[in-house]
Backbone as CSV, one residue per row, in Angstrom:
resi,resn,N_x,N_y,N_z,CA_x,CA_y,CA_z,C_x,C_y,C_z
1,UNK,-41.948,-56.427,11.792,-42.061,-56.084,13.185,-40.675,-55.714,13.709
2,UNK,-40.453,-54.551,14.118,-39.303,-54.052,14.829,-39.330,-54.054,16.251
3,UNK,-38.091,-53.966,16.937,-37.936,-55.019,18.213,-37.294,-54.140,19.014
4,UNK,-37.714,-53.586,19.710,-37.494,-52.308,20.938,-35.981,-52.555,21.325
5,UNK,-35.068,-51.328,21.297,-33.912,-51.793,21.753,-33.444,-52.172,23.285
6,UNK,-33.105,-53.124,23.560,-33.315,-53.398,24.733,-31.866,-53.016,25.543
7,UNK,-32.453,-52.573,26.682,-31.172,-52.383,27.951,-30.911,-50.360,27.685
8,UNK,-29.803,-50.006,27.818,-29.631,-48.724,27.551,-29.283,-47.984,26.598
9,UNK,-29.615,-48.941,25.084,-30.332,-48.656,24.263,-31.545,-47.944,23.882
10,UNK,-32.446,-48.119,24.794,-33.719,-48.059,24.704,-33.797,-46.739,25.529
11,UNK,-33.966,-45.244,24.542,-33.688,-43.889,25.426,-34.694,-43.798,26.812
12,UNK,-35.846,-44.473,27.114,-36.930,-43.974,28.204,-35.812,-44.974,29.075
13,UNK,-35.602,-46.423,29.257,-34.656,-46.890,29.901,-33.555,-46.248,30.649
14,UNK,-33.021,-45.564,29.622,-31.397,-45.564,29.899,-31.726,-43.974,30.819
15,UNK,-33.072,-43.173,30.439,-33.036,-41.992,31.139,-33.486,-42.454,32.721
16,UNK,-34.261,-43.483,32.769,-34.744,-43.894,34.263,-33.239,-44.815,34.886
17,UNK,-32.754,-45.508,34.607,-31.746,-46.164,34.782,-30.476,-45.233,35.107
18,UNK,-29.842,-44.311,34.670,-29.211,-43.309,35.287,-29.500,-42.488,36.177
19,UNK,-30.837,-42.195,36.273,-31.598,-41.299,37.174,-31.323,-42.193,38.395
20,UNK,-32.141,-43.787,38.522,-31.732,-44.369,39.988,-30.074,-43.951,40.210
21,UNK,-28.864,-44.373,39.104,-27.659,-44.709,39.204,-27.348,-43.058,40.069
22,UNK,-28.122,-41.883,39.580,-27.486,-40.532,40.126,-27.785,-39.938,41.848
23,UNK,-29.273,-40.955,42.003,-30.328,-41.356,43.300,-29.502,-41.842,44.010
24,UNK,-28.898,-43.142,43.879,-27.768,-43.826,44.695,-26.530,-42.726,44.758
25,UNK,-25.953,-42.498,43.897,-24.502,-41.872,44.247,-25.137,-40.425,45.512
26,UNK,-26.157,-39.712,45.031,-26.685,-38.606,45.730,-26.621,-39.061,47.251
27,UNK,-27.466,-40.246,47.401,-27.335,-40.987,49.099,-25.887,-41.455,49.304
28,UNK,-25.051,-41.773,48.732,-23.630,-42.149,48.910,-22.917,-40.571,49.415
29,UNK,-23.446,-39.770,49.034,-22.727,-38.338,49.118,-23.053,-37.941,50.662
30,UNK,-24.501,-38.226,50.663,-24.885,-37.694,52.060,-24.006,-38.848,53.368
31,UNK,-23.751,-40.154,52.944,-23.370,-40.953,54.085,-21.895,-40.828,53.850
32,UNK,-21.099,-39.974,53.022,-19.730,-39.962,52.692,-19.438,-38.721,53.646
33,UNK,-20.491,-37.539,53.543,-19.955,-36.471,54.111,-20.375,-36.883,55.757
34,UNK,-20.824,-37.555,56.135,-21.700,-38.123,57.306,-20.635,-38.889,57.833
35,UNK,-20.230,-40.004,57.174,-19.061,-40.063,57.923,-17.784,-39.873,57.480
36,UNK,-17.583,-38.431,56.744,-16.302,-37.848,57.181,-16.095,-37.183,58.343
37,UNK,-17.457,-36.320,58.480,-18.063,-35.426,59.928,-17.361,-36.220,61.031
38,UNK,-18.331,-37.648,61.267,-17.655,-38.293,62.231,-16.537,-38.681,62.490
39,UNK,-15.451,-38.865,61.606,-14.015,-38.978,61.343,-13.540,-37.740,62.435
40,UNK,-13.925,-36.609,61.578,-13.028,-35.348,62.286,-13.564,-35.186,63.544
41,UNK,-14.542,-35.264,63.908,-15.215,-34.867,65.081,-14.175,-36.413,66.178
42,UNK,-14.263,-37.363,66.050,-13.841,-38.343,66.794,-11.699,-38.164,66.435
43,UNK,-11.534,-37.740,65.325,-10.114,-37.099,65.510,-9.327,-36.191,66.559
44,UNK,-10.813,-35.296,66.355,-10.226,-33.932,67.092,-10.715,-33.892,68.464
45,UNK,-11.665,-34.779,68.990,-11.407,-35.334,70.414,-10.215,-36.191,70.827
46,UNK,-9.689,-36.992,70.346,-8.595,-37.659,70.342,-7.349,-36.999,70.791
47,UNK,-7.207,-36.330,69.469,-6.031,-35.417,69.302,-6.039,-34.075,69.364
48,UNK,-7.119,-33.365,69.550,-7.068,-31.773,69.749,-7.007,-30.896,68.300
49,UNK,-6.909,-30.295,68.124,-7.312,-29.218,67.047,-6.942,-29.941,65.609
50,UNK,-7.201,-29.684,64.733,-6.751,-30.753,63.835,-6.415,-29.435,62.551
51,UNK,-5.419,-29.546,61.910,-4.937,-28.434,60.662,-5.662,-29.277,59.644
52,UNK,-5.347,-28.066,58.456,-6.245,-28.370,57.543,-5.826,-29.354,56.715
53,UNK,-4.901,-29.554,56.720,-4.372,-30.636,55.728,-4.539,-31.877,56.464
54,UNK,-4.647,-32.087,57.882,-5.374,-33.490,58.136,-6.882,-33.294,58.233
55,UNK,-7.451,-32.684,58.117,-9.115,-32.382,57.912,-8.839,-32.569,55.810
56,UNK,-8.168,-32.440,55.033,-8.541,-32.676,54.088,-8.096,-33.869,53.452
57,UNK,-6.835,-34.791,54.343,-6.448,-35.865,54.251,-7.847,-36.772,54.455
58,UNK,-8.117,-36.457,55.372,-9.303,-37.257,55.945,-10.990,-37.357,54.942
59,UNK,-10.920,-36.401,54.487,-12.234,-35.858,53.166,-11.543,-36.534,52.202
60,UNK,-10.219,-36.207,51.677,-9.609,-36.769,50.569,-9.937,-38.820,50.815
61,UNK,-9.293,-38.934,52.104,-9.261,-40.670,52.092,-10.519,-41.340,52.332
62,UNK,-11.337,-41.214,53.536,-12.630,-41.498,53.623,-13.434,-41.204,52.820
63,UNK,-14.117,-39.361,52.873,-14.829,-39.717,52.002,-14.891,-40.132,49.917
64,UNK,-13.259,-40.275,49.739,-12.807,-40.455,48.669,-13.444,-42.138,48.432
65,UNK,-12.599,-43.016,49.573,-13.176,-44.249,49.656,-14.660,-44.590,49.717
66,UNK,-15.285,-43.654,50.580,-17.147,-44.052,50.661,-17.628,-43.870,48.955
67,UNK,-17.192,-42.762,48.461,-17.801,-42.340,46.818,-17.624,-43.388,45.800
68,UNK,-16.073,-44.174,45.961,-15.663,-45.026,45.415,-16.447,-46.156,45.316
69,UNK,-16.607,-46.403,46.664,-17.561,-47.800,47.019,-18.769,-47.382,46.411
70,UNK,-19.416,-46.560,46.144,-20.542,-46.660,45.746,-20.927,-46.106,44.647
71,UNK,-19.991,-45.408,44.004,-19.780,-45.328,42.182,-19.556,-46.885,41.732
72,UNK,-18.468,-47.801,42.832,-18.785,-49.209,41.784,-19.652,-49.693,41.966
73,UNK,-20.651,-50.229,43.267,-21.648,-50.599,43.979,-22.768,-50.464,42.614
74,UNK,-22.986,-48.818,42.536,-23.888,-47.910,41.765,-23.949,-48.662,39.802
75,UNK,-22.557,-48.828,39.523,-22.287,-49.275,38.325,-22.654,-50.647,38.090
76,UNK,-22.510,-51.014,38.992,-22.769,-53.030,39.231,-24.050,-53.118,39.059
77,UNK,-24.819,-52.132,40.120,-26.321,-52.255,39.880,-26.933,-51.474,38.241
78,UNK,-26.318,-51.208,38.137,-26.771,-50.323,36.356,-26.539,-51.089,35.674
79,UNK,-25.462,-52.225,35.422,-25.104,-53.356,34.447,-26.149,-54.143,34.549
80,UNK,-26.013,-54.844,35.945,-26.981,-55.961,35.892,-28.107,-55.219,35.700
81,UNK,-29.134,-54.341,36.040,-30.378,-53.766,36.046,-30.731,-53.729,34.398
82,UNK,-29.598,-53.020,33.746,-29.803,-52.528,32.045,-30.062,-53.802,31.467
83,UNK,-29.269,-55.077,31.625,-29.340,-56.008,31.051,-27.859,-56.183,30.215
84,UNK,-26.892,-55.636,30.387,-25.749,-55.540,29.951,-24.832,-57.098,30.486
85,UNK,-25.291,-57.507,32.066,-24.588,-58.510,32.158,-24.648,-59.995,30.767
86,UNK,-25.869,-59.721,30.762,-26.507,-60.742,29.787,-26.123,-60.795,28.856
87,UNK,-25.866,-59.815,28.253,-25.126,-59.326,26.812,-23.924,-59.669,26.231
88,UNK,-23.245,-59.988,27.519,-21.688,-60.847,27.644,-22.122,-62.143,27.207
89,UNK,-23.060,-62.670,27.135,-22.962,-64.219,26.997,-23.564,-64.627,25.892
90,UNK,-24.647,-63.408,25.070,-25.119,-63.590,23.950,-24.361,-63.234,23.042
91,UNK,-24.109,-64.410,22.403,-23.266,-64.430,21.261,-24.110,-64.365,19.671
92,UNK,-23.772,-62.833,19.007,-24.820,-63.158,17.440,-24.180,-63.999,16.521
């Protein structure tokens, strides 16, 4: 009797399991550019016209930081989900 490989091993797994992981980053994209929007828009009331290099400071830092947060967020949930956390503790 052979024994299904388990976690992202297992190719139908690992293709549904990246698919959520690409689902999440996709919604991270939409609330990254969402609130970069609001960044510049609440900048350039503030301060008046804004050049491009602080409109891309601002894309670069925010939404650099929102993607970040949720590429690790995204990865955390793919470890634990695959079964990889577990894997750390089983010793053969």
């Amino acid at each position: 009797m052979t024994q299904q490989p388990a976690g992202l091993d297992d190719p139908d797994y690992a293709r549904f399991a990246w698919g959520r992981f690409r689902h999440l980053l996709s919604w991270m994209t939409v609330v990254a550019a969402i609130c970069v929007g609001a960044v510049i828009v609440v900048m350039a009331h503030l301060q008046g016209p804004l050049h491009i290099v602080t409109m891309a400071a601002i894309i670069g830092g925010v939404g650099g930081s929102v993607m970040l947060a949720g590429l690790l967020m995204g990865l955390v949930f793919l470890s634990s989900g695959s079964g990889h956390d577990e894997d750390v503790e089983r010793i053969d």
